[in-house]
C-alpha angles and dihedrals in degrees: 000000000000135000132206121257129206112194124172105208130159109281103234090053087050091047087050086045093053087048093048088042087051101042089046090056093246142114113247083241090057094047102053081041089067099036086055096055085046101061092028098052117098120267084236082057097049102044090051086071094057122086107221124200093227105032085180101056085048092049094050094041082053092050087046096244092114135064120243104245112242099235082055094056086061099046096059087038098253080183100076099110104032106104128247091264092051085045097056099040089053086051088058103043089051090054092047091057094038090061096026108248 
């Protein structure tokens, strides 16, 4: 079952959307249909599609048994919600133990 969709975008995006569409071999409906099922499908979802190298690590992270590894924190920006202050002085204190001060 489908429905019909009005959305009011900017129309050089929607003329670069109809090439992409069209170079991609697929209607803009089917497109932004895609693109919506990606963002609005669950982590859990997501993260079934990619092949870890250690399954296991990634199951027990999941379950909260884990820790998240720091370099994966920044990856995925653990920093969003921390305010502009917290950010900086964690900026700074990074930098100090990088370069040993």
């Amino acid at each position: 079952m489908t429905t019909k969709v009005t959305l009011d975008i900017n129309e050089k995006l929607a003329e670069k959307a109809k090439k992409y569409a069209e170079e991609q071999g697929q209607s803009l409906s089917a497109l932004v249909e895609t693109l919506l099922s990606d963002v609005t499908e669950p982590k859990e979802k997501v993260l079934e599609k990619i092949k870890p190298k250690n399954p296991e690590l990634v199951k027990r992270i999941l379950d909260g048994t884990e820790p998240i590894p720091k370099d994966l924190k920044d990856f995925f920006g653990i920093l969003k919600g921390m305010s502009e202050d917290d950010v900086e002085n964690a900026k700074w204190e990074h930098l100090k133990e990088k370069h040993g001060l």
